[in-house]
N, C-alpha and C positions, 0 to 999 in steps of 0.2 A: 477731724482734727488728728493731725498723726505727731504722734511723739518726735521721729526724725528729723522732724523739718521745724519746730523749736527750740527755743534754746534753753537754756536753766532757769530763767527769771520766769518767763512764760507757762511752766512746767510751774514752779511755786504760785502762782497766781491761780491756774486752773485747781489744783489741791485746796486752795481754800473757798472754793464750791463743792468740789468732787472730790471723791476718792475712789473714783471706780471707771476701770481700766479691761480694753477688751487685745488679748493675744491671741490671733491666729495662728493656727497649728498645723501643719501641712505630712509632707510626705514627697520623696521621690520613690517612686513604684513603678512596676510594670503595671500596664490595666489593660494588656492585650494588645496585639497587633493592630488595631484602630485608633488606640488613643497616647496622649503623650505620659511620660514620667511622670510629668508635675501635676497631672491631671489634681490630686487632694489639696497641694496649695493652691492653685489657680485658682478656683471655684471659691475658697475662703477669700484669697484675697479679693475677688469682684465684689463677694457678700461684702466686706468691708469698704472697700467705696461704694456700695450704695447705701448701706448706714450710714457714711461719712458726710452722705447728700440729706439729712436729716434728723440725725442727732450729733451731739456736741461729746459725744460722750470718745472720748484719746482712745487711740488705736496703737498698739506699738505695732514694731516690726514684727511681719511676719516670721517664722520658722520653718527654715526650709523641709526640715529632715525631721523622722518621726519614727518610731517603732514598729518594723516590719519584716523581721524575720523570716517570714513563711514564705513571702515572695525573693528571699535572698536565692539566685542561681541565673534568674535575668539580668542579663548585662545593660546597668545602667542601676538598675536599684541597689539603694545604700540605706542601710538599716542603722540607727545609735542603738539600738535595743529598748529591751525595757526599762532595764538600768538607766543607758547613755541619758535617755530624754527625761527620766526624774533626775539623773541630776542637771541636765541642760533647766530644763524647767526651773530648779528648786533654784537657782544660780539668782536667774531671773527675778522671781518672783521676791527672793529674800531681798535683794537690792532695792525693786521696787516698795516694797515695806516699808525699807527703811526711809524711803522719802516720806509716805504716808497713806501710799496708797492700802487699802481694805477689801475692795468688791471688786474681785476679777473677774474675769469673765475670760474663757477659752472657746474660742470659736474654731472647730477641731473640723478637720478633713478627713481623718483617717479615726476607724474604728481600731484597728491595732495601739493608735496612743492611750486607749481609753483607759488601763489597767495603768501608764505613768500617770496622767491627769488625775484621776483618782486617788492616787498615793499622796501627791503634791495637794491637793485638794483637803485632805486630814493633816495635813503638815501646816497648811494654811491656817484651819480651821482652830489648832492647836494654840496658833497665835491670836487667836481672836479674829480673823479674816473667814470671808469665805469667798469659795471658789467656783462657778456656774461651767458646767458642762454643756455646751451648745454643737451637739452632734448633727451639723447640717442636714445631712443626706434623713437621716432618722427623721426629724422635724420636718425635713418636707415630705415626706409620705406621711406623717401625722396629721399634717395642716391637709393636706389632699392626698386619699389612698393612692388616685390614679398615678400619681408622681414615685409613687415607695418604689427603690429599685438595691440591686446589688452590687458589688465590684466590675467595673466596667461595663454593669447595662446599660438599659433607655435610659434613666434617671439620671447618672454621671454623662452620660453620651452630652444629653443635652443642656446639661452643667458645665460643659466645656464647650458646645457652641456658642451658647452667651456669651462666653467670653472670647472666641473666635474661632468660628467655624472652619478654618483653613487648617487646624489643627489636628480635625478628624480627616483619618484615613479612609476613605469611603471604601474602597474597593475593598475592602480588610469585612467590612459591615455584613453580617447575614452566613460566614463561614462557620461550618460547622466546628465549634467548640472543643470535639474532641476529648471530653472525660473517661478516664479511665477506672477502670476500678484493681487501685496499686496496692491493694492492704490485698484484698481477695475479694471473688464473683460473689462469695459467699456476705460480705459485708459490703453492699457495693457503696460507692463516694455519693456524698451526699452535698447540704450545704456547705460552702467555704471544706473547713477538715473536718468535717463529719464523715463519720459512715450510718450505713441504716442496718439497723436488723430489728426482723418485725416488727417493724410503724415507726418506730422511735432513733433517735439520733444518738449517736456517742461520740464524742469529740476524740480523733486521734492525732495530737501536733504533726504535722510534717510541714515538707516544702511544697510551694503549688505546684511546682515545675512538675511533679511527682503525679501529679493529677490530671494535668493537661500542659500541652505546649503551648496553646496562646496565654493562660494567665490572666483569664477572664471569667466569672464564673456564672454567669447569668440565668443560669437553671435556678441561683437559688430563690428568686421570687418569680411567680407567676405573671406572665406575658413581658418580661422584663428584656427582650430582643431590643438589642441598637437598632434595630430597624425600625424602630417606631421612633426614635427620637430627633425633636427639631428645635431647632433654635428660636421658635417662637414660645414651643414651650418651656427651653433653658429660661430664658427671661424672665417669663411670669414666674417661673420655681423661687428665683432668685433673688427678684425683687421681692416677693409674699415671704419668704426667708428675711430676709434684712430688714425689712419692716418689723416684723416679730418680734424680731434681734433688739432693733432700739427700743420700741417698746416695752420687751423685758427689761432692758437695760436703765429706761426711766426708774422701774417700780422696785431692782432688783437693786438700783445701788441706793434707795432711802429704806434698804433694809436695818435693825437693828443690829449690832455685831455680835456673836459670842462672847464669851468670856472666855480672855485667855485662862488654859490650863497649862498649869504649870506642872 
């Protein structure tokens, strides 16, 4: 059931069953020479028609753009920041309030929006609302380890063959990566902006471009090579994902509310 394709009358009818509304959250990004920009919305928006094909629970429109500063220097990614997307977000959500809606739910593509989702999230919560963080890619390597992957590995690889394999660059597939170590040898790069010194991680913000030219980082979890991914396994990710999805979504919006604080 998608918000867009209702009209108002329809919208107060559904409200007085539910109040509980699920927003995909995306991203234009670079995810490397293999894969496309939209790679973070794509993959929400199919999880959302295939919850669409089994619960009743309103979808609005997706969001194309999300918080992604680190990848700003690839031509083509466009970042609102942390800011732009709490207040794109809070826009949103305050409007929807005021109709009646309560029990949101974020169905987020990109781990960069999670610091705005979060904010909007206590903003909500404020009102007497709350807010579900439905971080896909995380969820599906929960649901199955073998699935857990990084920015542009196996896991996203085959999160975008599900939803059409002509999109991956093959020939791009199995090139060496290319990380450098741009702080110093001495602190070499690690996961995402990390660096390691003696065993342990320190987060140093930069840009990716900084770390490597494709803009992919796949060292950061183990065996996470595009080369293992395929679109039979995108599928089952996908669907076991949006299953999940509605079924939290049953349990999560006969939750009770907070109380607004004032």
């Amino acid at each position: 059931m998608y918000l867009a394709k209702m009209n108002y009358l329809e919208v107060q009818e559904y409200l007085k069953k539910s109040d509980t509304i699920i927003i995909p959250v995306g991203s234009l990004e670079n995810h490397g020479k293999h894969m496309p920009l939209g790679t973070d919305t794509m993959i929400p928006d199919k999880i959302a028609q295939l919850i669409d094909k089994q619960s009743d629970i309103l979808i609005a429109p997706t969001i194309n753009y999300g918080a992604t500063d680190d990848l700003v220097g690839f031509p083509g990614t466009v970042s609102l920041g942390v800011e732009g997307l709490i207040a794109l977000l809070r826009t949103i959500v305050d409007q929807l309030y005021r109709y009646g809606f309560r029990h949101f739910m974020i169905l987020n593509g990109h781990g960069g929006n999670t610091a705005s989702i979060q904010a909007v999230g206590m903003h909500l919560y404020r009102k007497g609302a709350y807010l579900a963080n439905l971080n896909w890619w995380l969820m599906a390597g929960q649901l199955n380890p073998e699935w857990a992957g990084g920015h542009g590995g196996a896991e996203e690889t085959a999160g975008v063959m599900a939803v059409d394999p002509s999109l991956i660059k093959h020939e791009y597939i199995g090139l060496d990566e290319g990380i450098r170590n741009d702080v110093s040898d001495e602190l070499p790069s690690g996961a995402w902006t990390n660096v390691v010194f003696k065993g342990a991680n320190v987060t140093i913000p930069r840009e990716i471009k900084d770390i490597t030219d494709h803009g992919w980082l796949a060292h950061s979890f183990k065996n996470d090579q595009p080369t293992r991914a395929n679109e039979q396994w995108g599928t089952e990710m996908l669907e076991t994902v949006a299953k999940y999805i509605a079924e939290f979504g049953e349990v999560f919006g006969k939750t009770e509310l907070p109380p607004v604080i004032e």
